[in-house]
The first five atom37 places (N, CA, C, CB, O) and aatype in JSON, in Angstrom:
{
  "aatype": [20, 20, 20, 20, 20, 20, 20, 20, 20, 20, 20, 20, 20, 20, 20, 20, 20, 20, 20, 20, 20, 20, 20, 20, 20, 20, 20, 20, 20, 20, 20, 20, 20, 20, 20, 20, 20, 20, 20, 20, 20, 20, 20, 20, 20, 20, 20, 20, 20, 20, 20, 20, 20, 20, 20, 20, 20, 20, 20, 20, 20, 20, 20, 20, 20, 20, 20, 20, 20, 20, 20, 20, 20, 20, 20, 20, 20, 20, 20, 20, 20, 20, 20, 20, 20, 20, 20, 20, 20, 20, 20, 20, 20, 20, 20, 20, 20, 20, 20, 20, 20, 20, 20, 20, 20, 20, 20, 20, 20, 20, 20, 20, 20, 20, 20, 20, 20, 20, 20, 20],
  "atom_mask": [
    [1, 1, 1, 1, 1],
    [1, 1, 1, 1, 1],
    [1, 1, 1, 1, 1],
    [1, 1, 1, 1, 1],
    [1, 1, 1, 1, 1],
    [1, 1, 1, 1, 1],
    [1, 1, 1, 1, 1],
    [1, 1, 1, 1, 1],
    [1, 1, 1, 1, 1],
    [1, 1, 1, 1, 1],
    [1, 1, 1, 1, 1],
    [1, 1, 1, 1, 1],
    [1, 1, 1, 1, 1],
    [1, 1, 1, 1, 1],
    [1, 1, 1, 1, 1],
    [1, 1, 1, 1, 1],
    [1, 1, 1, 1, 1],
    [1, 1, 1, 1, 1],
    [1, 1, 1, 1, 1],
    [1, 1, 1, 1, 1],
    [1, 1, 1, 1, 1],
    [1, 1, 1, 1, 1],
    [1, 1, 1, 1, 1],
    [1, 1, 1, 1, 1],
    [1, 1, 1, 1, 1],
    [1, 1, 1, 1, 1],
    [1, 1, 1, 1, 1],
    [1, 1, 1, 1, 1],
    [1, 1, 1, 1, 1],
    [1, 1, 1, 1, 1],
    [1, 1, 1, 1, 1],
    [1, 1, 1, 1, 1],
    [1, 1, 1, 1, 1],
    [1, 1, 1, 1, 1],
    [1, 1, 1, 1, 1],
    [1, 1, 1, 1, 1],
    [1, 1, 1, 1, 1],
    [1, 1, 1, 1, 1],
    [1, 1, 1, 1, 1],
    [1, 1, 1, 1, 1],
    [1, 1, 1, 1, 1],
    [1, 1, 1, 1, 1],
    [1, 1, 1, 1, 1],
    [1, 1, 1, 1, 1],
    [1, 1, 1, 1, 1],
    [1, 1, 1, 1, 1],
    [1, 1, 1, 1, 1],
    [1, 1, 1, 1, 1],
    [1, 1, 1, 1, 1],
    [1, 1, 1, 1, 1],
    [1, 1, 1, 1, 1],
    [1, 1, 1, 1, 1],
    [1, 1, 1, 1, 1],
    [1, 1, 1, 1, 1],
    [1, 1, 1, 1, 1],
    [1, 1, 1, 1, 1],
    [1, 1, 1, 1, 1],
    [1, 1, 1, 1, 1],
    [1, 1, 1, 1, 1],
    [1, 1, 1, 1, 1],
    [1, 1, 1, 1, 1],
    [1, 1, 1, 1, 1],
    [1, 1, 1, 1, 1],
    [1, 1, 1, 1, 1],
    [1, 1, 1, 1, 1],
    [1, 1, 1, 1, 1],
    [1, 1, 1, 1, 1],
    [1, 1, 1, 1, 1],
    [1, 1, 1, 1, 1],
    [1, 1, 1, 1, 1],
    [1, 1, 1, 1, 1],
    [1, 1, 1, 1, 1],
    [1, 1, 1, 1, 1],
    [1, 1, 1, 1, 1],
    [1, 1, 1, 1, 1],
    [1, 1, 1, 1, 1],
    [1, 1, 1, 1, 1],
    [1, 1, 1, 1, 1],
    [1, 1, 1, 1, 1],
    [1, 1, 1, 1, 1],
    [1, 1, 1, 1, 1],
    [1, 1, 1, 1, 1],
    [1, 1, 1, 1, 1],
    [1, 1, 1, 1, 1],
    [1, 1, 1, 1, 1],
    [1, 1, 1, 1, 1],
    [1, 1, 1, 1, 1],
    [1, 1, 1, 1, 1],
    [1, 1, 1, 1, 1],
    [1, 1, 1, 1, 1],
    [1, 1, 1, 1, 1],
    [1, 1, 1, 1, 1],
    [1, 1, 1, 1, 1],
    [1, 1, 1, 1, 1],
    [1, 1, 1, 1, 1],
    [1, 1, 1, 1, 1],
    [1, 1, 1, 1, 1],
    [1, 1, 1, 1, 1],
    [1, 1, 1, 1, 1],
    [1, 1, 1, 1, 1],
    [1, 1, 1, 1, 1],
    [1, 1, 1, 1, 1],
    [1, 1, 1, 1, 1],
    [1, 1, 1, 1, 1],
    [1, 1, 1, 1, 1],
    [1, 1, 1, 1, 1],
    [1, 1, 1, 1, 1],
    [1, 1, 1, 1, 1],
    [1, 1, 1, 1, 1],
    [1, 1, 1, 1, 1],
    [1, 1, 1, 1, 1],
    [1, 1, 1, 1, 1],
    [1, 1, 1, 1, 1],
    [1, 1, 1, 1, 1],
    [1, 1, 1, 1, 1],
    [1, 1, 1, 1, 1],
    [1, 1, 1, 1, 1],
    [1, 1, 1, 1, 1],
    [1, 1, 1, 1, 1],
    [1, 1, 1, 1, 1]
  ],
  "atom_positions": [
    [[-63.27, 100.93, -11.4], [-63.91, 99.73, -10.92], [-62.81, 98.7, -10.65], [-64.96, 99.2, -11.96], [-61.83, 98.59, -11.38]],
    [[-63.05, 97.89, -9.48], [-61.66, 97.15, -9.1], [-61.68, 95.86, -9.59], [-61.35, 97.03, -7.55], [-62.84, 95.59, -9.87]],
    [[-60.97, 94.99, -9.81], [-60.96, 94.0, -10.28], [-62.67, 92.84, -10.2], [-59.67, 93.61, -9.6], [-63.45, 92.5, -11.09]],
    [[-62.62, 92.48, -8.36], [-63.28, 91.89, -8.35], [-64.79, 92.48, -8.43], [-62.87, 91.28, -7.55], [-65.73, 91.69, -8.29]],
    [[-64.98, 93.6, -8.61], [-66.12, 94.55, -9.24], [-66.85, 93.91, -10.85], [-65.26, 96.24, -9.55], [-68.05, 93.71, -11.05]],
    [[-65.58, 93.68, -11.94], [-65.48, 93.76, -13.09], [-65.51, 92.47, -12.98], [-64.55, 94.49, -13.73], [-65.82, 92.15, -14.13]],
    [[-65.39, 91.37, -12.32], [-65.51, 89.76, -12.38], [-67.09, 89.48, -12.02], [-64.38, 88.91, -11.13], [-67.65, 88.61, -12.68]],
    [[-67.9, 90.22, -10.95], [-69.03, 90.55, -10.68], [-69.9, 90.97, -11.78], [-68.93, 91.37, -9.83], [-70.98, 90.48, -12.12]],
    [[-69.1, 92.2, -12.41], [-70.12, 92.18, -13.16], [-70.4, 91.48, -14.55], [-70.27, 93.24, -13.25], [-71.4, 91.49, -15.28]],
    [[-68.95, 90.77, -14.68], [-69.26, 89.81, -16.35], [-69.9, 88.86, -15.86], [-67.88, 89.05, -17.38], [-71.01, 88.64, -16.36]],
    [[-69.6, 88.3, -15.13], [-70.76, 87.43, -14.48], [-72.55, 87.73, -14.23], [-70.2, 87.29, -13.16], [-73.31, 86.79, -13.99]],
    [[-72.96, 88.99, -14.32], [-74.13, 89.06, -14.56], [-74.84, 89.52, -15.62], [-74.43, 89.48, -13.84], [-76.05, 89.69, -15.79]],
    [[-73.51, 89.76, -16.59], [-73.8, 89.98, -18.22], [-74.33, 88.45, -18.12], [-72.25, 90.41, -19.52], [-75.5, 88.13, -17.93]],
    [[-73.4, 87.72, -18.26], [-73.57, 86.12, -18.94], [-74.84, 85.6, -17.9], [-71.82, 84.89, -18.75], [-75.39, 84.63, -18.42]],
    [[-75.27, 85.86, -17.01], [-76.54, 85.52, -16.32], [-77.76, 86.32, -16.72], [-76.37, 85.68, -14.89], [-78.86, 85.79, -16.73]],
    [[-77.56, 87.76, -17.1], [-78.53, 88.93, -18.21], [-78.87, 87.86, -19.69], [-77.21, 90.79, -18.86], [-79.95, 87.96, -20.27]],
    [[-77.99, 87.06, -20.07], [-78.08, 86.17, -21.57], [-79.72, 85.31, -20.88], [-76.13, 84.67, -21.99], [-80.79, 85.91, -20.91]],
    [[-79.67, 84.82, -20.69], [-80.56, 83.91, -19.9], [-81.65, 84.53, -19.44], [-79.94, 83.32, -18.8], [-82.71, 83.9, -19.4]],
    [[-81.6, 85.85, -19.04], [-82.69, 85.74, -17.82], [-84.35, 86.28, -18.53], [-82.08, 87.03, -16.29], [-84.68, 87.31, -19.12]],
    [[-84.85, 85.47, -18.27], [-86.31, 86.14, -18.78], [-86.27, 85.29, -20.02], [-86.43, 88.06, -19.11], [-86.59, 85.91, -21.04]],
    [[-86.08, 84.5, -20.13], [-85.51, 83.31, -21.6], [-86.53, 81.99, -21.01], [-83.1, 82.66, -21.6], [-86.4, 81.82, -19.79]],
    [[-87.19, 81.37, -21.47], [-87.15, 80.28, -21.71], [-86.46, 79.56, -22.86], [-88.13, 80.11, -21.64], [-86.6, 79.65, -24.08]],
    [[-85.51, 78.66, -21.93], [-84.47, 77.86, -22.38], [-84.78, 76.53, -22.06], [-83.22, 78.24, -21.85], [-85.09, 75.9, -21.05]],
    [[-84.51, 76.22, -23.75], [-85.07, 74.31, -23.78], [-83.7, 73.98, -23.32], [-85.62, 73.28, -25.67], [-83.72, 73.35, -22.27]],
    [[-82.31, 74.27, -23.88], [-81.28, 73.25, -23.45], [-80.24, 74.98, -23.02], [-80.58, 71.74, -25.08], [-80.32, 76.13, -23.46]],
    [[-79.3, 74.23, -21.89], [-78.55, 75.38, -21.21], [-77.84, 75.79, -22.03], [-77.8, 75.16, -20.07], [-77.49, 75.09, -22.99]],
    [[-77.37, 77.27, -21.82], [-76.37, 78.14, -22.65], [-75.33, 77.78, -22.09], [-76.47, 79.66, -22.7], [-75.13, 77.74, -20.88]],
    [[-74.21, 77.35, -23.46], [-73.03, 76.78, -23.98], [-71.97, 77.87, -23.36], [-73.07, 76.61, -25.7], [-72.13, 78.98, -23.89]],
    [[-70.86, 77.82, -22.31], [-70.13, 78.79, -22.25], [-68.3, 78.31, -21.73], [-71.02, 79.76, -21.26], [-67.83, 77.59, -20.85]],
    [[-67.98, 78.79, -22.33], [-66.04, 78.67, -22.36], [-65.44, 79.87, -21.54], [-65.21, 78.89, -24.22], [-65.31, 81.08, -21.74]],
    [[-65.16, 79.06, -20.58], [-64.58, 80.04, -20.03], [-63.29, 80.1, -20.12], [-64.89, 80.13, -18.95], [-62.78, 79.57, -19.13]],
    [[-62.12, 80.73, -21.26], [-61.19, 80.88, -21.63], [-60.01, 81.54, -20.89], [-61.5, 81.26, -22.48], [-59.82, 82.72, -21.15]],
    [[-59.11, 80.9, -19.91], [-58.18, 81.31, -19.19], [-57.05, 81.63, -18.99], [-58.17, 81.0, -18.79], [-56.33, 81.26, -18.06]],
    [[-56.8, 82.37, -19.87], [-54.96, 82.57, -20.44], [-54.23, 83.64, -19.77], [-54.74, 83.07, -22.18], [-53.33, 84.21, -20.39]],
    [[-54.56, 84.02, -18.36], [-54.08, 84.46, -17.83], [-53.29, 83.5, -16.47], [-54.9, 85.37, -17.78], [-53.86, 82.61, -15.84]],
    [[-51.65, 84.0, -16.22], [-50.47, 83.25, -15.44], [-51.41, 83.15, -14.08], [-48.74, 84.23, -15.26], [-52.14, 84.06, -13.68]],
    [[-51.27, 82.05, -13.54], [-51.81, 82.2, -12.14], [-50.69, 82.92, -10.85], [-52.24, 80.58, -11.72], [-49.64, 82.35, -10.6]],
    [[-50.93, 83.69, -10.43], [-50.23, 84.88, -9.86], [-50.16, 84.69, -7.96], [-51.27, 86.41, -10.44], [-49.84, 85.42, -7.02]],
    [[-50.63, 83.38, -8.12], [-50.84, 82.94, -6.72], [-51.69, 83.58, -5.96], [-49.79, 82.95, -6.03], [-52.74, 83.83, -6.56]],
    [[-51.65, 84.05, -4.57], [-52.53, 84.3, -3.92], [-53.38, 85.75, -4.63], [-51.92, 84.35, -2.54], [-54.51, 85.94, -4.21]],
    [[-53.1, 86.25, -5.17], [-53.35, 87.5, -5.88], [-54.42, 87.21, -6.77], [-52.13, 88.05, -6.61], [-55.47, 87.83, -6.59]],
    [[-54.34, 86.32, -7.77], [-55.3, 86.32, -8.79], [-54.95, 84.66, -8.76], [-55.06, 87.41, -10.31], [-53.98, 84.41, -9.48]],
    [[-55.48, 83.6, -8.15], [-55.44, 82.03, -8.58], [-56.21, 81.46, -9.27], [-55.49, 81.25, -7.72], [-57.4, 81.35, -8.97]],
    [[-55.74, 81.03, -10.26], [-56.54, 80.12, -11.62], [-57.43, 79.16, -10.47], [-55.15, 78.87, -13.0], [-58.07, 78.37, -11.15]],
    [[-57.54, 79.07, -9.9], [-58.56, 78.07, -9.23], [-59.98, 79.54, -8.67], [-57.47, 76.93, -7.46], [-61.01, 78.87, -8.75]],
    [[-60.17, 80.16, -8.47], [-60.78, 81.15, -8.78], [-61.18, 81.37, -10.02], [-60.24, 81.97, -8.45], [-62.39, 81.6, -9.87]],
    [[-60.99, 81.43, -10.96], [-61.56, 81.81, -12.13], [-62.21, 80.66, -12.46], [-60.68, 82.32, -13.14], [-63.38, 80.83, -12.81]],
    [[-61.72, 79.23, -12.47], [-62.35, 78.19, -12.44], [-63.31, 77.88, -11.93], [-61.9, 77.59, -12.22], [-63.93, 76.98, -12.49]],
    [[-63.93, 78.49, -10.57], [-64.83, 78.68, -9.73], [-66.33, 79.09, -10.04], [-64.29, 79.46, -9.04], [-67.41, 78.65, -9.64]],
    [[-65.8, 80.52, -11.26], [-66.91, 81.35, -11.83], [-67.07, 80.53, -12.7], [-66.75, 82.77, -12.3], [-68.3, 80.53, -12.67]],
    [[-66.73, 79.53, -13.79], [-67.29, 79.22, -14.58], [-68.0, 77.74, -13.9], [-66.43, 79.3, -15.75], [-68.92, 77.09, -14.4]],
    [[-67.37, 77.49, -12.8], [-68.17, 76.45, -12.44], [-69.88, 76.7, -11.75], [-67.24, 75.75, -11.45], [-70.82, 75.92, -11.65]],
    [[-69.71, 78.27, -11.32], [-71.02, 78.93, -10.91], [-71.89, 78.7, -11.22], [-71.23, 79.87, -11.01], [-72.97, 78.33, -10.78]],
    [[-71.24, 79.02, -12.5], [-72.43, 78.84, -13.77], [-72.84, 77.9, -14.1], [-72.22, 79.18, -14.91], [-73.99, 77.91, -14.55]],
    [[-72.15, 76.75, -14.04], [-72.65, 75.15, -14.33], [-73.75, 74.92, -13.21], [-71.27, 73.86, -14.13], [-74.86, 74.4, -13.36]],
    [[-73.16, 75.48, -11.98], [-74.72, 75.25, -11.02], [-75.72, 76.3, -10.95], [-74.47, 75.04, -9.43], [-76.81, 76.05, -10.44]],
    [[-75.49, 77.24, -11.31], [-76.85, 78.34, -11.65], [-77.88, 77.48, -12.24], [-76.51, 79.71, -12.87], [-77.78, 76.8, -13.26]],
    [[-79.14, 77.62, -11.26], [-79.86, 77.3, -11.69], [-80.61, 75.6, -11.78], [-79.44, 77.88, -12.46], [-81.69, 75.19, -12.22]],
    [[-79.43, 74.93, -11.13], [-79.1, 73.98, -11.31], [-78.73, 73.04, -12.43], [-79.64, 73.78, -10.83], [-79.1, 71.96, -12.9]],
    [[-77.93, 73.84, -12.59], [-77.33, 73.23, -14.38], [-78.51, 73.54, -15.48], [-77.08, 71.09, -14.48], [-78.24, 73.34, -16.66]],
    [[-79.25, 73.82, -15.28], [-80.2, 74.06, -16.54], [-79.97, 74.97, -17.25], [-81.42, 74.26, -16.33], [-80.3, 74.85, -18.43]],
    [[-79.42, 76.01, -16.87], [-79.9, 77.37, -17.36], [-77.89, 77.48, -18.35], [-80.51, 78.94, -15.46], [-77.64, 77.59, -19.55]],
    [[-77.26, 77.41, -17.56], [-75.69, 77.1, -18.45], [-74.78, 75.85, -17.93], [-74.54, 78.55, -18.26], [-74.82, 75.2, -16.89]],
    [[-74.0, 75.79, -19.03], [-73.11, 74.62, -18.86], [-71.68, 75.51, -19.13], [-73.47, 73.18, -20.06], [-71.25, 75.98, -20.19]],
    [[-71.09, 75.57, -17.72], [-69.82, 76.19, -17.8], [-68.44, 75.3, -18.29], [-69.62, 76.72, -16.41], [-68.42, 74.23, -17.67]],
    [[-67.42, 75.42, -19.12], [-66.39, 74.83, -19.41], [-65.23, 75.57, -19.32], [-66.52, 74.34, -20.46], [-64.93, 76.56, -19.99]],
    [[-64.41, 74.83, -18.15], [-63.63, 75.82, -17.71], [-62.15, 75.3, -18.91], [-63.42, 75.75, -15.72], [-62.15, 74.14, -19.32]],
    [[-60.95, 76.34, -19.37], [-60.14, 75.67, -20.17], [-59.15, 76.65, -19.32], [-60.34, 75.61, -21.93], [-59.6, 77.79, -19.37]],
    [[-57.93, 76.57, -18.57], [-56.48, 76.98, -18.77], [-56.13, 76.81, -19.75], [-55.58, 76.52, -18.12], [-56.64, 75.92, -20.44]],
    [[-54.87, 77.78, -20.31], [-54.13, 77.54, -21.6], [-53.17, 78.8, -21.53], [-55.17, 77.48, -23.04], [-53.75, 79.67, -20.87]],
    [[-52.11, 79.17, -21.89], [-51.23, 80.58, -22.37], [-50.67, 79.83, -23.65], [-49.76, 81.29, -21.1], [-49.66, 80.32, -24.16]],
    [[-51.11, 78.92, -24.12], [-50.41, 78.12, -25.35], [-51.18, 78.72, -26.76], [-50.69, 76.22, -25.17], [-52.41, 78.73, -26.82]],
    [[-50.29, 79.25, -27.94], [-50.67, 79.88, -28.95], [-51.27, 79.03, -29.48], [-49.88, 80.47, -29.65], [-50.43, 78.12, -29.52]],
    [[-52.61, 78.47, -30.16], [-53.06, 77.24, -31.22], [-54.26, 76.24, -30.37], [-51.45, 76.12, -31.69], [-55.07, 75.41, -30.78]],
    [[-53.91, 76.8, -28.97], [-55.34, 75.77, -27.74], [-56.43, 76.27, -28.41], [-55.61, 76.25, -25.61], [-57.21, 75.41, -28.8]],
    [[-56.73, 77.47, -28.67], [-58.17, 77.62, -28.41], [-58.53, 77.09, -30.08], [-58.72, 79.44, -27.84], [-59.52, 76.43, -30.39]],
    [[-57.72, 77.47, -30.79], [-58.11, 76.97, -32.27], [-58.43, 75.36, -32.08], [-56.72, 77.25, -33.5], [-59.55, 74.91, -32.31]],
    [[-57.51, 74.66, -31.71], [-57.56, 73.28, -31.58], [-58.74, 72.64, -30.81], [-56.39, 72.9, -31.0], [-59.39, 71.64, -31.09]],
    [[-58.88, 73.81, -29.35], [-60.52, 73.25, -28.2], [-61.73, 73.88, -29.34], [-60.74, 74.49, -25.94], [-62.62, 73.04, -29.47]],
    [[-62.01, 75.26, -30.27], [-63.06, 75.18, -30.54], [-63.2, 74.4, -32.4], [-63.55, 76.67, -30.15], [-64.22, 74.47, -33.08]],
    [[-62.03, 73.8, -32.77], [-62.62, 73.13, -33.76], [-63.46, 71.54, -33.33], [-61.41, 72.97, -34.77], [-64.05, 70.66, -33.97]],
    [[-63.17, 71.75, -32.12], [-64.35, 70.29, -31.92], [-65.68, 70.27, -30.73], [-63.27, 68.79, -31.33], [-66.37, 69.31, -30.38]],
    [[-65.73, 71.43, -30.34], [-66.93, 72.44, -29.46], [-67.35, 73.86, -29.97], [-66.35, 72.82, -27.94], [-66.53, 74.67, -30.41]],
    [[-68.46, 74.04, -29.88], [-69.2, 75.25, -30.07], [-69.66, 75.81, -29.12], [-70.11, 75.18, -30.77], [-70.68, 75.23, -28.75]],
    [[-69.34, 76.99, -28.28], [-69.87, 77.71, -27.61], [-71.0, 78.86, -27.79], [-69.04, 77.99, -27.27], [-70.92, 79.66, -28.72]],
    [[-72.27, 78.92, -26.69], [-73.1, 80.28, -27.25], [-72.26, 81.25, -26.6], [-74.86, 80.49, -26.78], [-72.21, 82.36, -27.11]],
    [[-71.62, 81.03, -25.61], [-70.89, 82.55, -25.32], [-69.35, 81.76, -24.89], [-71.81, 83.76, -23.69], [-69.09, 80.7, -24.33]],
    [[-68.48, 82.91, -25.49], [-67.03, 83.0, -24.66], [-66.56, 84.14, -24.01], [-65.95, 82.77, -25.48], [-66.66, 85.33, -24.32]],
    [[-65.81, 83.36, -22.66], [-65.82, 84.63, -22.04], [-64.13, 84.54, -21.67], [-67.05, 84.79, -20.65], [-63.64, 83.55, -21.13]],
    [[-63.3, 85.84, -22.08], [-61.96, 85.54, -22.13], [-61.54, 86.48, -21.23], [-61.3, 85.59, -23.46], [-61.84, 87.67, -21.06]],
    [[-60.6, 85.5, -20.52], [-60.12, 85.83, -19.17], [-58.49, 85.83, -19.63], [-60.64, 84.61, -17.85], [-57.74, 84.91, -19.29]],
    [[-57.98, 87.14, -20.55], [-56.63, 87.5, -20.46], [-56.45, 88.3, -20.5], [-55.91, 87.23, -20.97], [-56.37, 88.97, -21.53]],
    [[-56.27, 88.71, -19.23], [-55.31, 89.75, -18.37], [-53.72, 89.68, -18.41], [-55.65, 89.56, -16.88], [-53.23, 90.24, -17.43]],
    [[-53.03, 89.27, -19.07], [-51.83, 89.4, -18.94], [-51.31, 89.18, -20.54], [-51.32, 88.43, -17.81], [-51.96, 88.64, -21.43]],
    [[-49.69, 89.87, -20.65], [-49.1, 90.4, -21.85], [-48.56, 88.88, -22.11], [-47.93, 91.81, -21.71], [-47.98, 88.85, -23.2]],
    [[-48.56, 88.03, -21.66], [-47.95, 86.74, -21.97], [-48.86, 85.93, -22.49], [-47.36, 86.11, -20.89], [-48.4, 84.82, -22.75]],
    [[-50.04, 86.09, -22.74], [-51.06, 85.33, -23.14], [-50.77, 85.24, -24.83], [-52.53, 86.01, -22.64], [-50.52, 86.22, -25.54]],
    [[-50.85, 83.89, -25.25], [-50.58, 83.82, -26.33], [-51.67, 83.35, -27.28], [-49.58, 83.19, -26.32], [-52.18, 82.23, -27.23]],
    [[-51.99, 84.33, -28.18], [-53.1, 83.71, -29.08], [-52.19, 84.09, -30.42], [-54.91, 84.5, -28.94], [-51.38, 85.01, -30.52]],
    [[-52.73, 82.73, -31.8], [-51.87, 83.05, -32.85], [-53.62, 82.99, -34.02], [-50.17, 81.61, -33.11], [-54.79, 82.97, -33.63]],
    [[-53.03, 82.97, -35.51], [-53.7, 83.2, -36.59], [-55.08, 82.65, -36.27], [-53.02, 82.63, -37.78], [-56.16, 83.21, -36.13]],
    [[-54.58, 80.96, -36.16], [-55.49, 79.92, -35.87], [-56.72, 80.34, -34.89], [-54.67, 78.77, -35.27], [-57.93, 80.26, -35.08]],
    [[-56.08, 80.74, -33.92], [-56.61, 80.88, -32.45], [-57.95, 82.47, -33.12], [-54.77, 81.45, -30.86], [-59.14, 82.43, -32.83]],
    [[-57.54, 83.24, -33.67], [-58.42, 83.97, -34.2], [-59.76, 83.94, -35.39], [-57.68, 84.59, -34.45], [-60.81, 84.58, -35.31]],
    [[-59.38, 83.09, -36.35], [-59.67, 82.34, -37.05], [-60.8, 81.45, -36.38], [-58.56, 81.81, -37.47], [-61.95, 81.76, -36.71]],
    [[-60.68, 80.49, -35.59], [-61.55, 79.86, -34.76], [-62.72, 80.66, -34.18], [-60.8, 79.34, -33.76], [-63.91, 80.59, -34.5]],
    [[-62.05, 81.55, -33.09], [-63.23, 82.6, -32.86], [-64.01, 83.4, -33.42], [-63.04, 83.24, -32.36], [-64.94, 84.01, -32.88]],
    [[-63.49, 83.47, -35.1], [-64.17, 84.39, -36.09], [-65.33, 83.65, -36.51], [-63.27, 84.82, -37.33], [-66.37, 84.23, -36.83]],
    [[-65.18, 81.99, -36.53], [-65.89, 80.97, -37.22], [-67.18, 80.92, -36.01], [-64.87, 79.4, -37.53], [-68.37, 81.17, -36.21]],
    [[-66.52, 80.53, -34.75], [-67.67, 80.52, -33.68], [-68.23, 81.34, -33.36], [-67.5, 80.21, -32.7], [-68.86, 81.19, -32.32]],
    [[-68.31, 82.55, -34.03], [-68.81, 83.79, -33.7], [-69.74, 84.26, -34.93], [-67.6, 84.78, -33.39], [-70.64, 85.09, -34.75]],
    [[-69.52, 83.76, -36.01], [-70.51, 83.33, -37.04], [-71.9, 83.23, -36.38], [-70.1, 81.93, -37.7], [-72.67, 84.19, -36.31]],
    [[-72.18, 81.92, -35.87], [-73.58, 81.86, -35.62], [-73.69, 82.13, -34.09], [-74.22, 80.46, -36.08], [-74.81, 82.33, -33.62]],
    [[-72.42, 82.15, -33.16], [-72.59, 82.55, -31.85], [-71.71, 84.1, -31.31], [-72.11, 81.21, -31.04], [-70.55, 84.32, -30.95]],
    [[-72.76, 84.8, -31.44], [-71.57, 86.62, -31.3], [-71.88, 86.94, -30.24], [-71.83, 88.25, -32.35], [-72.4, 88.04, -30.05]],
    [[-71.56, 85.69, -28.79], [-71.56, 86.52, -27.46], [-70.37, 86.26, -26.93], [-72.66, 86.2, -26.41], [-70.24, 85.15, -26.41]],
    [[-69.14, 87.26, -26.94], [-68.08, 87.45, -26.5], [-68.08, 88.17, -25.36], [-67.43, 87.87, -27.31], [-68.7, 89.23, -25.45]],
    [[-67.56, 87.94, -24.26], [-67.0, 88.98, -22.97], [-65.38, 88.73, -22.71], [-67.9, 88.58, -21.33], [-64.75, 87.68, -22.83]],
    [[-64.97, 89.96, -22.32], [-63.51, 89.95, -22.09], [-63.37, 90.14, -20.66], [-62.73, 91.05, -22.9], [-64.12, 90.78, -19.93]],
    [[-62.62, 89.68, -20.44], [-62.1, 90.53, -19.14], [-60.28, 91.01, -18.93], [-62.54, 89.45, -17.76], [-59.93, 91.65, -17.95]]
  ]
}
């Protein structure tokens, strides 16, 4: 399956969360970006795109997308000790992506009461 196959289809996992749901307030989602932007090939402004999709799916009702860049070891510990996400969806594709103790730790905690993770 080719890349933009596998971007297609996490994208209709995280739209499968929702569907057939009545939802009082939109599903919470991080879209976690720690992959190098590679220029015309793979551009962080693209991935930014999909999570902004999602902010208008629906017309914002249904999710609230939050897009974060980062390759910095300690971001995501530091962005989710003061936000809670119902789903994260982690976009690292590359060996340079840096996650440390903290950064795991965090996701172990937000995953406590919220266990919808997607990778890509």
């Amino acid at each position: 399956m080719d890349r933009v196959n596998l971007r297609k289809l996490s994208l209709a996992i995280v739209l499968g969360l929702g569907a057939g749901q009545a939802i009082a307030v939109p599903i919470n989602v991080l879209w976690w970006d720690s992959t190098p932007d590679y220029g015309s090939q793979a551009p962080n402004a693209l991935r930014q795109e999909m999570s902004d999709y999602l902010t208008a799916y629906g017309g914002g009702s249904v999710f609230t997308g939050t897009y974060v860049g980062s390759e910095t070891a300690g971001t995501l510990a530091s962005h989710l000790a003061s936000n809670s996400y119902d789903v994260i969806v982690f976009d690292a594709t590359s060996s340079t992506a840096k996650f440390d103790a903290a950064d795991v730790a965090a996701i172990q905690t937000n995953s406590t009461s919220n266990s919808n993770l997607l990778l890509d």
